[in-house]
PQR file of N, CA, C, O and H, with PARSE charges and radii, in Angstrom:
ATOM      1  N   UNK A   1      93.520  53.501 114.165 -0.4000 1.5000
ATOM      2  CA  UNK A   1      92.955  54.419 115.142 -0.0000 2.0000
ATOM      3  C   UNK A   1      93.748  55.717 115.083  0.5500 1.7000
ATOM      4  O   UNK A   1      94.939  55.937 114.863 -0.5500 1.4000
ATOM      5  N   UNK A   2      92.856  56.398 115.311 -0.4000 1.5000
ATOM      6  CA  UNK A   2      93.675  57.755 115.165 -0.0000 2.0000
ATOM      7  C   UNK A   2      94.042  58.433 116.245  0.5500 1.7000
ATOM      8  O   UNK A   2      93.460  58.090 117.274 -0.5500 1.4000
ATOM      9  H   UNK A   2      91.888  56.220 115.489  0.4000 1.0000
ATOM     10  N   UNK A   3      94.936  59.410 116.354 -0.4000 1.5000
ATOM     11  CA  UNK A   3      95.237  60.071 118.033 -0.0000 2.0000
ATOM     12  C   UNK A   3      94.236  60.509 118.646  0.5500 1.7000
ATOM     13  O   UNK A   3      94.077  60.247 119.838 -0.5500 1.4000
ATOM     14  H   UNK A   3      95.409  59.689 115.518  0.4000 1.0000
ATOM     15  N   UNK A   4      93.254  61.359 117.860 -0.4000 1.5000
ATOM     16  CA  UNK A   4      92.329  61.385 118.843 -0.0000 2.0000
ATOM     17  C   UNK A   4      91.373  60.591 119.160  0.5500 1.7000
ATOM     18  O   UNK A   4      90.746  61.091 120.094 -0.5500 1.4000
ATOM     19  H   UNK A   4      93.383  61.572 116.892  0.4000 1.0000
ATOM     20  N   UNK A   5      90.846  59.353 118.767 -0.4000 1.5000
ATOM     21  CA  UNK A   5      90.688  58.531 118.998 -0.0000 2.0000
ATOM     22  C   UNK A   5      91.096  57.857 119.881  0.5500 1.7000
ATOM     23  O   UNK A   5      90.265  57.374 120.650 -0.5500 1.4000
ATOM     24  H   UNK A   5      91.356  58.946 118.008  0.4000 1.0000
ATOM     25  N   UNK A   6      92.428  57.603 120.073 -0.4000 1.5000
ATOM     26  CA  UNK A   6      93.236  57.103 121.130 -0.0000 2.0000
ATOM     27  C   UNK A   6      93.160  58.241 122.360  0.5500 1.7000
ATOM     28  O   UNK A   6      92.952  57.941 123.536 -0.5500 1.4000
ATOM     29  H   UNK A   6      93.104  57.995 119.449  0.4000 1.0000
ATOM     30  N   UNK A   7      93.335  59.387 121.942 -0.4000 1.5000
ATOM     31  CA  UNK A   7      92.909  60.164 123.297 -0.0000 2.0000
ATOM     32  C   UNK A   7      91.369  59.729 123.976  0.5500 1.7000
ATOM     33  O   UNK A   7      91.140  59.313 125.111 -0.5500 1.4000
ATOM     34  H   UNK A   7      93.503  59.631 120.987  0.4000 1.0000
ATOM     35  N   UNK A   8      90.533  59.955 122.984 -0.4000 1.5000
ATOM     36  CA  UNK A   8      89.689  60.407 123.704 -0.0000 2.0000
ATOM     37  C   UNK A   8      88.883  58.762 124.905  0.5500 1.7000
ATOM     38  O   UNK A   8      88.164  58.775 125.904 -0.5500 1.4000
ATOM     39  H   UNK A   8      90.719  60.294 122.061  0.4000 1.0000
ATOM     40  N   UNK A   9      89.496  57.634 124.107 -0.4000 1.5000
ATOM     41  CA  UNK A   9      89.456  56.343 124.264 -0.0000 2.0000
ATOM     42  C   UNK A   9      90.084  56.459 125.807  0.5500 1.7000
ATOM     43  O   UNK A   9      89.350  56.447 126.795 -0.5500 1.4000
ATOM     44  H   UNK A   9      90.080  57.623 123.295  0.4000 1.0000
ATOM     45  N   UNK A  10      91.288  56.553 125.872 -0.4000 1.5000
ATOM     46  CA  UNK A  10      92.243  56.658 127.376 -0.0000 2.0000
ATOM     47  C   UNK A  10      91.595  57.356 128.064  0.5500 1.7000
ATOM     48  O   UNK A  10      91.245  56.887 129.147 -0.5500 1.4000
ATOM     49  H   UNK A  10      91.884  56.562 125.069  0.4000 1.0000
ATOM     50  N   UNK A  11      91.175  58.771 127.699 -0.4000 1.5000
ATOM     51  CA  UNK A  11      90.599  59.343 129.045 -0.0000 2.0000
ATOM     52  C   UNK A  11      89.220  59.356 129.631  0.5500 1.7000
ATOM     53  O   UNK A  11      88.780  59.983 130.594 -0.5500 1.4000
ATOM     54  H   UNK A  11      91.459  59.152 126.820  0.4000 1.0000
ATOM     55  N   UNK A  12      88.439  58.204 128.514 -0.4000 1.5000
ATOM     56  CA  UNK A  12      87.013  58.129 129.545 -0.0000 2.0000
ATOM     57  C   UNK A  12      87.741  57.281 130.296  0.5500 1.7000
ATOM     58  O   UNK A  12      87.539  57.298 131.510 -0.5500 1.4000
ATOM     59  H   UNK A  12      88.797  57.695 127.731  0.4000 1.0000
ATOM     60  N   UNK A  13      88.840  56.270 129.684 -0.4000 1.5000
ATOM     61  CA  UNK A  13      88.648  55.078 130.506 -0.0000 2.0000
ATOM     62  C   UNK A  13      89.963  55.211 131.827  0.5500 1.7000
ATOM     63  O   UNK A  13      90.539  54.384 132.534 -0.5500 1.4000
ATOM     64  H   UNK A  13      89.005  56.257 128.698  0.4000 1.0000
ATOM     65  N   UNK A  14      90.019  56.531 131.693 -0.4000 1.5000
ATOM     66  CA  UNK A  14      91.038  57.249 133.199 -0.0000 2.0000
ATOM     67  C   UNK A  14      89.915  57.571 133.854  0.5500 1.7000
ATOM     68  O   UNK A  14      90.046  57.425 135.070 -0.5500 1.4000
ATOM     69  H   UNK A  14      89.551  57.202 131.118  0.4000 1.0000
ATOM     70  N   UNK A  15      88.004  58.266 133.241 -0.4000 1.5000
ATOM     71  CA  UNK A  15      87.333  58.562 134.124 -0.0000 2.0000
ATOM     72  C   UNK A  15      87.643  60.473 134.162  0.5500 1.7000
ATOM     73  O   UNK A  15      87.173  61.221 135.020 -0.5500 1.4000
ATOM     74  H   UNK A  15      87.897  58.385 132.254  0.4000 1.0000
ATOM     75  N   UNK A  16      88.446  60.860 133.115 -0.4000 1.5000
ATOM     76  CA  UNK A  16      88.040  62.165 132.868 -0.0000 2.0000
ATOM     77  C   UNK A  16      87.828  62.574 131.871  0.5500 1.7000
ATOM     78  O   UNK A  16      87.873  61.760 130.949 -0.5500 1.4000
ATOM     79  H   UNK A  16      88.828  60.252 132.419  0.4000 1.0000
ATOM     80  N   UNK A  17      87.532  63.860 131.572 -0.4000 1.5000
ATOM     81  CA  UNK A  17      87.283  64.434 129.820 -0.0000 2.0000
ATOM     82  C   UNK A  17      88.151  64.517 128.802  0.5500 1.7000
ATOM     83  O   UNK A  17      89.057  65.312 129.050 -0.5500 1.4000
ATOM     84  H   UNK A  17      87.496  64.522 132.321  0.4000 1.0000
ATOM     85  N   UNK A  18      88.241  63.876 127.490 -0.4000 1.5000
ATOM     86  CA  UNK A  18      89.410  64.335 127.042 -0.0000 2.0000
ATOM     87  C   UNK A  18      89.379  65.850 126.463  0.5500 1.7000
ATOM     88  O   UNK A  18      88.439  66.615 126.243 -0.5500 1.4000
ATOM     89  H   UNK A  18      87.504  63.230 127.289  0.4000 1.0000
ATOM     90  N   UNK A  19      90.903  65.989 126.289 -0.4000 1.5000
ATOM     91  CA  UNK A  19      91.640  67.175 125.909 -0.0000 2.0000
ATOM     92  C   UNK A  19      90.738  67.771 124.817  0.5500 1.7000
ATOM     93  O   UNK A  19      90.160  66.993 124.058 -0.5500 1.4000
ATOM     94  H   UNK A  19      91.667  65.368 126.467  0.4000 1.0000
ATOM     95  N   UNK A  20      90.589  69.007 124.695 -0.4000 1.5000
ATOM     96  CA  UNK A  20      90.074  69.806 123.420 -0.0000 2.0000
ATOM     97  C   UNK A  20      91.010  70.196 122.368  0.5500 1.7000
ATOM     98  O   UNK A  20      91.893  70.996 122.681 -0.5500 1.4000
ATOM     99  H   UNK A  20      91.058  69.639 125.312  0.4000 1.0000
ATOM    100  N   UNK A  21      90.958  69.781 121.238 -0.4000 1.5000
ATOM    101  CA  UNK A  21      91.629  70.028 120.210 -0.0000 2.0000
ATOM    102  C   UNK A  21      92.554  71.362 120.760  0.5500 1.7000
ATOM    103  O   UNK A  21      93.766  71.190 120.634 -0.5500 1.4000
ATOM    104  H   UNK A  21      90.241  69.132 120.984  0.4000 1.0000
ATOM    105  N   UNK A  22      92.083  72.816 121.421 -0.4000 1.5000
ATOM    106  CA  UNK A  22      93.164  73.777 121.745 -0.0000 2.0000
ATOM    107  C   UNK A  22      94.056  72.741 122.531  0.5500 1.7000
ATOM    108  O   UNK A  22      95.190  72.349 122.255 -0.5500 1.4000
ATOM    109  H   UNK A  22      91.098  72.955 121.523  0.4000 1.0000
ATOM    110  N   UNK A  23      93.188  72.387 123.645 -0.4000 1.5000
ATOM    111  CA  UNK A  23      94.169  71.794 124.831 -0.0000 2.0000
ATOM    112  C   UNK A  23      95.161  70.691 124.157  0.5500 1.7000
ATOM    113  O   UNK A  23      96.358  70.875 124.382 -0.5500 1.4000
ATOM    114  H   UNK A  23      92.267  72.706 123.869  0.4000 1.0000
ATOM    115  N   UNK A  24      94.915  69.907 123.601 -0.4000 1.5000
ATOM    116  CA  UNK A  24      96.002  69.079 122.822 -0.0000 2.0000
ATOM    117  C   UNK A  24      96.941  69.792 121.949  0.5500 1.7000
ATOM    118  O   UNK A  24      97.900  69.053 121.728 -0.5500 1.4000
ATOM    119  H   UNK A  24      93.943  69.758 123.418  0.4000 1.0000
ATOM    120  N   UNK A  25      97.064  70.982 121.334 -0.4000 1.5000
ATOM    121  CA  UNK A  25      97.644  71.814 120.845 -0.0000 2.0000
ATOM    122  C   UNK A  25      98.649  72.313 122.047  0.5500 1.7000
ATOM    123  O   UNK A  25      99.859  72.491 122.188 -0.5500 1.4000
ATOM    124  H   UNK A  25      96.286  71.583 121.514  0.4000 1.0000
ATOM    125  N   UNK A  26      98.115  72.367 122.396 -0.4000 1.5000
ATOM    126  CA  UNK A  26      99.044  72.951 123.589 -0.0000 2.0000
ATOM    127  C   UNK A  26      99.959  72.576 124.056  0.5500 1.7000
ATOM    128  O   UNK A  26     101.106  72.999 124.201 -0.5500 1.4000
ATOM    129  H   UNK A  26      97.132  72.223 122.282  0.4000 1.0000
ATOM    130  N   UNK A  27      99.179  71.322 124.433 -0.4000 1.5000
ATOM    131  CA  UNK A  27     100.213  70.266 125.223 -0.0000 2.0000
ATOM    132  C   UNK A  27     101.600  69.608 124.393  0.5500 1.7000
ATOM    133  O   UNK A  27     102.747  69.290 124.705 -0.5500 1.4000
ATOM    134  H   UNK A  27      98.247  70.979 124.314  0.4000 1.0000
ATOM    135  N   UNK A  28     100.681  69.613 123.041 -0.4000 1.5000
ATOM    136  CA  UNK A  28     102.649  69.515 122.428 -0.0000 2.0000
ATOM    137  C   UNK A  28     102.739  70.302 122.130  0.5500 1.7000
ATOM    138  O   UNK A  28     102.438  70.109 120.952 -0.5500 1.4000
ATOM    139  H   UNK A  28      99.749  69.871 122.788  0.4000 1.0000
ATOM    140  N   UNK A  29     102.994  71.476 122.219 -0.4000 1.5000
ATOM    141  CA  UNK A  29     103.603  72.505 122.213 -0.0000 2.0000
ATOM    142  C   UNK A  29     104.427  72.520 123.564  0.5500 1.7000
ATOM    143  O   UNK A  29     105.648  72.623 123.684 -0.5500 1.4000
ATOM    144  H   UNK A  29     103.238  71.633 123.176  0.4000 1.0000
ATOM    145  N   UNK A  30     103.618  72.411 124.396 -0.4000 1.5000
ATOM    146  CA  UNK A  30     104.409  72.085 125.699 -0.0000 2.0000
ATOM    147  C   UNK A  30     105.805  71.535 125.646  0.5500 1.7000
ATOM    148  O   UNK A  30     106.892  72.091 125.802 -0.5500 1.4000
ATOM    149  H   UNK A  30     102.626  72.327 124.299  0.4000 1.0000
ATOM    150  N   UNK A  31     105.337  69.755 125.271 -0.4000 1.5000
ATOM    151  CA  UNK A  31     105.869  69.066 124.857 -0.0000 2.0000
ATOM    152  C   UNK A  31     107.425  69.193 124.175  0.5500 1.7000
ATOM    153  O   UNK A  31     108.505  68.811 124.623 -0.5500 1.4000
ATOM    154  H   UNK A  31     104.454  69.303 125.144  0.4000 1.0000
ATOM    155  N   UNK A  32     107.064  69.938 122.813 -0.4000 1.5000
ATOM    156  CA  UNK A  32     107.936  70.477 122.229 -0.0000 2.0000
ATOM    157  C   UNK A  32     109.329  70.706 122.914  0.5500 1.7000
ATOM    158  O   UNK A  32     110.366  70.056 122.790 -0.5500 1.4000
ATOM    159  H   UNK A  32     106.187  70.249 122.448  0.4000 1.0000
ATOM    160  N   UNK A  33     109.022  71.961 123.772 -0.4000 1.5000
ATOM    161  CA  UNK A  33     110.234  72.505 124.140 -0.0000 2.0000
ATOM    162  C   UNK A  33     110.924  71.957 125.417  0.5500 1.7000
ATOM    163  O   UNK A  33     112.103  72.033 125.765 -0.5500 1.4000
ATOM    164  H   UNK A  33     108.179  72.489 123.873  0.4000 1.0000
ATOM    165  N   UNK A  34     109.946  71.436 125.961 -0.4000 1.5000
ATOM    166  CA  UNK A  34     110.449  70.002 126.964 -0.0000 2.0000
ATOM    167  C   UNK A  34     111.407  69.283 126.223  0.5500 1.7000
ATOM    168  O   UNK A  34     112.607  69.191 126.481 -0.5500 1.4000
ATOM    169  H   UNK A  34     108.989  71.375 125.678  0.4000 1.0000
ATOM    170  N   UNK A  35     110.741  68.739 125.208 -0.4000 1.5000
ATOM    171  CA  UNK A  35     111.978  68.418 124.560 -0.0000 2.0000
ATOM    172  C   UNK A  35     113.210  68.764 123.922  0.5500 1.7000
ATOM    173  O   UNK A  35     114.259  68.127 123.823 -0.5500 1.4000
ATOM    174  H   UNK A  35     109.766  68.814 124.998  0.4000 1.0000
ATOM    175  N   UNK A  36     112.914  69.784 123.549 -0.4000 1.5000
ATOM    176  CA  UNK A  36     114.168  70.153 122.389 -0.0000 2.0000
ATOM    177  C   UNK A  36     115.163  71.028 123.417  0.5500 1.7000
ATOM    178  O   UNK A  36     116.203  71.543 123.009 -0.5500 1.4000
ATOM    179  H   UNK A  36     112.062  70.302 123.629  0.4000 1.0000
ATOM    180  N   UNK A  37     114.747  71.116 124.672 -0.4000 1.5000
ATOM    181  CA  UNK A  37     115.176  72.123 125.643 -0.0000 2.0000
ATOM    182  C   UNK A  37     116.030  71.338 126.604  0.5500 1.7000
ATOM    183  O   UNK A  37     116.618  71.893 127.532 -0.5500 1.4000
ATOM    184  H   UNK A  37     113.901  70.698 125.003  0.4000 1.0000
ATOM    185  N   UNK A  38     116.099  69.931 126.357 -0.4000 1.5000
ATOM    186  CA  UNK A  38     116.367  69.241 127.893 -0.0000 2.0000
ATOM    187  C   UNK A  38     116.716  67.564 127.185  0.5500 1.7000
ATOM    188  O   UNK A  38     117.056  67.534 126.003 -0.5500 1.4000
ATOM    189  H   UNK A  38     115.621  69.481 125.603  0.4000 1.0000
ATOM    190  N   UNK A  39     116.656  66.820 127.624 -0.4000 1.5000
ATOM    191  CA  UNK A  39     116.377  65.352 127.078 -0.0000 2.0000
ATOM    192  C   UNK A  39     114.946  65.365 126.679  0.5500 1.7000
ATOM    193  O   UNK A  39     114.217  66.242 127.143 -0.5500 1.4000
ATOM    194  H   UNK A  39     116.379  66.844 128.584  0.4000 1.0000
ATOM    195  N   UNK A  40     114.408  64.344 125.741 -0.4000 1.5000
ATOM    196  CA  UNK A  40     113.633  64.360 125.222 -0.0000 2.0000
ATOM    197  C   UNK A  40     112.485  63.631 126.511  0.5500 1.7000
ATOM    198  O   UNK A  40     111.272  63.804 126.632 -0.5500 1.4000
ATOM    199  H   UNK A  40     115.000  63.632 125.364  0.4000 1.0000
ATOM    200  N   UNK A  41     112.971  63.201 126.937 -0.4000 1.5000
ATOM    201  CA  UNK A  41     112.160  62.035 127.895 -0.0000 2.0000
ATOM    202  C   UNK A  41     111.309  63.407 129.197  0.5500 1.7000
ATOM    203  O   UNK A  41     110.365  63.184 129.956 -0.5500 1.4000
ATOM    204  H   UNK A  41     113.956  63.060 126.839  0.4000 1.0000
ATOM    205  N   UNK A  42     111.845  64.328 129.076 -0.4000 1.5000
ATOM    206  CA  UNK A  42     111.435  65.747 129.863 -0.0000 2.0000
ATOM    207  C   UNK A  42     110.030  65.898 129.580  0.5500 1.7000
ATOM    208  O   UNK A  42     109.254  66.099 130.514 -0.5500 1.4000
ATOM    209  H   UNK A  42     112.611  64.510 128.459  0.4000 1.0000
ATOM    210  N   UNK A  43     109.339  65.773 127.576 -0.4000 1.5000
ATOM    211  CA  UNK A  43     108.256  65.871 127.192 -0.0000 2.0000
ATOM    212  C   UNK A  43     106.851  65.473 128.154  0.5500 1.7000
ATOM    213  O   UNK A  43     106.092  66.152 128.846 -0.5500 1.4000
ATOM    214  H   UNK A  43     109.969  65.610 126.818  0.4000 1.0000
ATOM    215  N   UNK A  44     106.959  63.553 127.704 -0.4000 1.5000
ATOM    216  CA  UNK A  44     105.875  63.244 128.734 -0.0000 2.0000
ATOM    217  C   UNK A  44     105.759  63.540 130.520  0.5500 1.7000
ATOM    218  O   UNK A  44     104.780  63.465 131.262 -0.5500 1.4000
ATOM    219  H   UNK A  44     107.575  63.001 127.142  0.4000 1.0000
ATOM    220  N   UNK A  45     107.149  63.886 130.798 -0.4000 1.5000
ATOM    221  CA  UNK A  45     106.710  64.160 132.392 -0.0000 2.0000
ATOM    222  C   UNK A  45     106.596  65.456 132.156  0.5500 1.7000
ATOM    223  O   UNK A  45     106.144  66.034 133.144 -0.5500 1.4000
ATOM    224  H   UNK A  45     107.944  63.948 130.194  0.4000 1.0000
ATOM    225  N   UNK A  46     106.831  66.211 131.192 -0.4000 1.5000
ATOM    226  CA  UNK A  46     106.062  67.955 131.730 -0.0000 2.0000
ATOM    227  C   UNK A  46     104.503  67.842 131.333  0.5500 1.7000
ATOM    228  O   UNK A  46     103.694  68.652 131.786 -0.5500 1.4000
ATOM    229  H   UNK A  46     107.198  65.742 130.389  0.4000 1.0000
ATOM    230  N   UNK A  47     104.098  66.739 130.416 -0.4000 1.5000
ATOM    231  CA  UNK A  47     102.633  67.098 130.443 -0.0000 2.0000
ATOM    232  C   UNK A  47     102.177  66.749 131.556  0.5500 1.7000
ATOM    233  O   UNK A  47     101.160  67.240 132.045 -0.5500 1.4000
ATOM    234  H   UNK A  47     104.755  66.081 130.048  0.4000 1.0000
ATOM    235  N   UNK A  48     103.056  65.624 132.233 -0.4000 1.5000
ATOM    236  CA  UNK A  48     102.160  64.950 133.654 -0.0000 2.0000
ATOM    237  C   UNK A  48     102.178  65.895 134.532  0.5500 1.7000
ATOM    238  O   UNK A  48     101.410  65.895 135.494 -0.5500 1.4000
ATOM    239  H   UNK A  48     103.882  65.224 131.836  0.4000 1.0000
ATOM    240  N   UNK A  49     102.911  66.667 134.349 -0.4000 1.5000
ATOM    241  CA  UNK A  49     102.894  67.801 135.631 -0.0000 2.0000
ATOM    242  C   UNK A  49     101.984  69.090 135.306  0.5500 1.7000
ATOM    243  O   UNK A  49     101.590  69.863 136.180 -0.5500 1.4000
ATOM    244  H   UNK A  49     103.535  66.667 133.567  0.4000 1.0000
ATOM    245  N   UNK A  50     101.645  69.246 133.646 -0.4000 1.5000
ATOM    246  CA  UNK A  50     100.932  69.963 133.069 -0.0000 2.0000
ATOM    247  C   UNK A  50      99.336  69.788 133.849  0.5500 1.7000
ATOM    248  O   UNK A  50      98.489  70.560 134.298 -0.5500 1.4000
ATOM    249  H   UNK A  50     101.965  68.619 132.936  0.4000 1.0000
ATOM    250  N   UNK A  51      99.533  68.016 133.682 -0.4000 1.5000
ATOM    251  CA  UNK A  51      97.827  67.756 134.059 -0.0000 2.0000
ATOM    252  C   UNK A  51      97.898  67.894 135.470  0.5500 1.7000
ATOM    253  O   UNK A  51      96.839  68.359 135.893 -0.5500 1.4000
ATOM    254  H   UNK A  51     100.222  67.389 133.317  0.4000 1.0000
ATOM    255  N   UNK A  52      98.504  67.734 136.123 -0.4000 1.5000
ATOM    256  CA  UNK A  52      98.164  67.828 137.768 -0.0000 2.0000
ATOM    257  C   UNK A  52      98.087  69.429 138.357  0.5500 1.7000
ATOM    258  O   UNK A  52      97.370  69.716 139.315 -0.5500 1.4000
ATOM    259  H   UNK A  52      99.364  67.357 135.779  0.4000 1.0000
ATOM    260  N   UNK A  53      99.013  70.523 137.575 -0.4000 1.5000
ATOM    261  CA  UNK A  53      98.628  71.580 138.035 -0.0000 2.0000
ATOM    262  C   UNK A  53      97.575  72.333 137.752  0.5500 1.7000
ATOM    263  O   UNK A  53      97.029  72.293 136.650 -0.5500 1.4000
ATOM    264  H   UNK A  53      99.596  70.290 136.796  0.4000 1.0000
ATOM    265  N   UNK A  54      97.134  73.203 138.863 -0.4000 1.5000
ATOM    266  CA  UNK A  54      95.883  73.549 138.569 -0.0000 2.0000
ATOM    267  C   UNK A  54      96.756  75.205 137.752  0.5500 1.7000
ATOM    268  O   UNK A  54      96.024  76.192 137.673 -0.5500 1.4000
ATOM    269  H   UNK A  54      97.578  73.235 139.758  0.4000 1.0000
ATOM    270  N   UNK A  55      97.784  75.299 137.387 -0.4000 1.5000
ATOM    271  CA  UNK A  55      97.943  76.276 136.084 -0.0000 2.0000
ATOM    272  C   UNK A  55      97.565  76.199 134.926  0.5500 1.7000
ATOM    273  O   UNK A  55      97.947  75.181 134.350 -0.5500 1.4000
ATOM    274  H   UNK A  55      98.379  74.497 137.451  0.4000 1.0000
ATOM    275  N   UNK A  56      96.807  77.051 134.209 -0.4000 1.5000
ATOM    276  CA  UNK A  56      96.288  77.278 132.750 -0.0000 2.0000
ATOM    277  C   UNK A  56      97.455  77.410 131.961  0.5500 1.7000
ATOM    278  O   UNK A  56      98.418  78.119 132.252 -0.5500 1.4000
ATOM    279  H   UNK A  56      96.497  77.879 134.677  0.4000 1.0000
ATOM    280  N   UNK A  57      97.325  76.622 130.837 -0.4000 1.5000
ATOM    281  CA  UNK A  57      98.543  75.524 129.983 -0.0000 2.0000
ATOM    282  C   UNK A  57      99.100  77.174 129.407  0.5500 1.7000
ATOM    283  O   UNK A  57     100.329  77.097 129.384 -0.5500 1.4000
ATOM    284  H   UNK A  57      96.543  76.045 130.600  0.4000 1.0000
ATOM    285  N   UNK A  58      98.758  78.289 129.048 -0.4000 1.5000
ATOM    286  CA  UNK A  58      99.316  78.986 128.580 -0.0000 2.0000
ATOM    287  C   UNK A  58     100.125  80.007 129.419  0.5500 1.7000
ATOM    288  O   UNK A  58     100.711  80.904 128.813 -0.5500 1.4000
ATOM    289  H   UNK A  58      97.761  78.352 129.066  0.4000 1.0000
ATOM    290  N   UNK A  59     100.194  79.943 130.646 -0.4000 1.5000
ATOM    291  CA  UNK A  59     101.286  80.090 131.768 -0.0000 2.0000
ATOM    292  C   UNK A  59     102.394  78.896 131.841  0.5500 1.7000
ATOM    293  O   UNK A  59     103.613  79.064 131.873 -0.5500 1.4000
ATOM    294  H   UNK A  59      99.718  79.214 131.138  0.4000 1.0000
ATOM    295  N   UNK A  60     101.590  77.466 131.862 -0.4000 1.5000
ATOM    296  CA  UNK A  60     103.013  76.802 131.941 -0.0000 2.0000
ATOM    297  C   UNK A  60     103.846  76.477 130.675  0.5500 1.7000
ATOM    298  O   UNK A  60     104.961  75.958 130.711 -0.5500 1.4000
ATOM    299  H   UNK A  60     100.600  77.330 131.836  0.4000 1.0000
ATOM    300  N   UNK A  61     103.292  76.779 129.739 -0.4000 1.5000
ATOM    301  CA  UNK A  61     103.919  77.328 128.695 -0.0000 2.0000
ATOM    302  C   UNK A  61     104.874  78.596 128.280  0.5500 1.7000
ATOM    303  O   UNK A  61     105.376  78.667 127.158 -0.5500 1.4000
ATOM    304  H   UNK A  61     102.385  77.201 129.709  0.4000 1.0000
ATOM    305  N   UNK A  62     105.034  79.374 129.072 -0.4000 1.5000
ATOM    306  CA  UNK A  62     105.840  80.424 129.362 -0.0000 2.0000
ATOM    307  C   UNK A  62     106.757  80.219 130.040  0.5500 1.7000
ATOM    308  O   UNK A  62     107.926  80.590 129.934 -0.5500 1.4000
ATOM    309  H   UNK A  62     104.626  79.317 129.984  0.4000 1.0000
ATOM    310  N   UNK A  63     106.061  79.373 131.063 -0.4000 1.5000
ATOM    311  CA  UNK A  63     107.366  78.729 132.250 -0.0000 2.0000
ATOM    312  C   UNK A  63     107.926  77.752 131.532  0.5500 1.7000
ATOM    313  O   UNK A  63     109.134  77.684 131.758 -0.5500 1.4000
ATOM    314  H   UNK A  63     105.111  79.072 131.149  0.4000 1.0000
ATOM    315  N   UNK A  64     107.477  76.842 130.634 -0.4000 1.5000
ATOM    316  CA  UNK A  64     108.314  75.980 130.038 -0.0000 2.0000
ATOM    317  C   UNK A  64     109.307  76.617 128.967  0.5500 1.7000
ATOM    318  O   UNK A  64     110.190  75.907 128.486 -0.5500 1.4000
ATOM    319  H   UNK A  64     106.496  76.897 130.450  0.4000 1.0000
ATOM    320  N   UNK A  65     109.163  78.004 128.576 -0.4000 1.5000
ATOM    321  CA  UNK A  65     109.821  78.659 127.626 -0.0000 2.0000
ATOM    322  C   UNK A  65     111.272  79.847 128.060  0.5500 1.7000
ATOM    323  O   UNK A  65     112.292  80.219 127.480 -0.5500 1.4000
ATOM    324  H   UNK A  65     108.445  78.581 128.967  0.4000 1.0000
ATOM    325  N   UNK A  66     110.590  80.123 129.453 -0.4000 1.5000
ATOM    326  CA  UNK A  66     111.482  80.442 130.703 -0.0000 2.0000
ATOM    327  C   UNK A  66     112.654  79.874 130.778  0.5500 1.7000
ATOM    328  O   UNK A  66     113.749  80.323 130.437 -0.5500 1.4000
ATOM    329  H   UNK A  66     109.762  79.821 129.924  0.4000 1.0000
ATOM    330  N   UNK A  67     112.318  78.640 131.341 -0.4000 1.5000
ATOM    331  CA  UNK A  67     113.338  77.368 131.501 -0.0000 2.0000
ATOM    332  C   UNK A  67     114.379  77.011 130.542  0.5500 1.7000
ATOM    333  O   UNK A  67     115.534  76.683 130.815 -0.5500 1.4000
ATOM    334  H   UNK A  67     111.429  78.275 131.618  0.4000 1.0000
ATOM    335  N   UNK A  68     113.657  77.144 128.984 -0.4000 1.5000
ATOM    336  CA  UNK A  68     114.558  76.794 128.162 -0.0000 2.0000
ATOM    337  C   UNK A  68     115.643  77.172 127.689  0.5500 1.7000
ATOM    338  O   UNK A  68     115.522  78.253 127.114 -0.5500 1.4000
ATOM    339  H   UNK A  68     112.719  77.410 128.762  0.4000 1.0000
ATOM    340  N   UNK A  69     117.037  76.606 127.667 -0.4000 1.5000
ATOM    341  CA  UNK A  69     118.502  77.548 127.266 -0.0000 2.0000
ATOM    342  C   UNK A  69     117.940  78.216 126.381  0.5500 1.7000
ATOM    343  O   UNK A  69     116.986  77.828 125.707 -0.5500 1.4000
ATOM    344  H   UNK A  69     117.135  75.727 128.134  0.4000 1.0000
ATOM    345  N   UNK A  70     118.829  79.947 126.260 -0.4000 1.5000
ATOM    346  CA  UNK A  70     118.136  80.758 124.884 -0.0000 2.0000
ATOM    347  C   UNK A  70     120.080  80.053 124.454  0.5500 1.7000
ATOM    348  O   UNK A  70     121.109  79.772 125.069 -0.5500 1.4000
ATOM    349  H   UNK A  70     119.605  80.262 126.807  0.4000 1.0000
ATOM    350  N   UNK A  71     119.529  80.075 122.947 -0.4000 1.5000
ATOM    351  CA  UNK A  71     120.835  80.052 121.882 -0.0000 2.0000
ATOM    352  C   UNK A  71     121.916  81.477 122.166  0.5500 1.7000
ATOM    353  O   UNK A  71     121.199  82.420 122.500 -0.5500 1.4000
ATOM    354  H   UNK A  71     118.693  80.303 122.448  0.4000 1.0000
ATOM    355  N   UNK A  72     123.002  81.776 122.138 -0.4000 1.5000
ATOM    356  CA  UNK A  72     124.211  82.286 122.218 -0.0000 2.0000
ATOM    357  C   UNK A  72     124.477  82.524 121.025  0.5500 1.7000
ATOM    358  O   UNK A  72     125.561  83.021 120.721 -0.5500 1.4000
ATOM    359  H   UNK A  72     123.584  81.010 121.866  0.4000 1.0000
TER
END
């Protein structure tokens, strides 16, 4: 099975739409710097907080880039 497959599988059966190829792009991207920015385990709870806010992923993507230590 493939990821999107597996996406799109989980979220009828959550009872919402799945992600659009942008929107999944996104989200690890999100992801990403959740991780590499913090403990890794930061990733899946910033998407959970990704999905509950009603902010458009390319704001909390800024804020997630905000957040992140800059290198010295």
């Amino acid at each position: 099975m493939t990821r999107d497959e597996w996406i799109a599988q989980f979220a009828e059966r959550a009872g919402v739409p799945a992600p659009s190829a942008a929107e999944v792009e996104a989200l690890l991207a999100l992801a990403a710097v959740a991780a590499h920015s913090s403990e890794r385990t930061a990733a899946p709870v910033a998407c959970w907080v990704a999905g509950r806010s009603e902010q458009p992923l390319e704001r909390l993507q800024a804020t997630a880039e905000e957040i992140a230590p800059t290198e010295s």
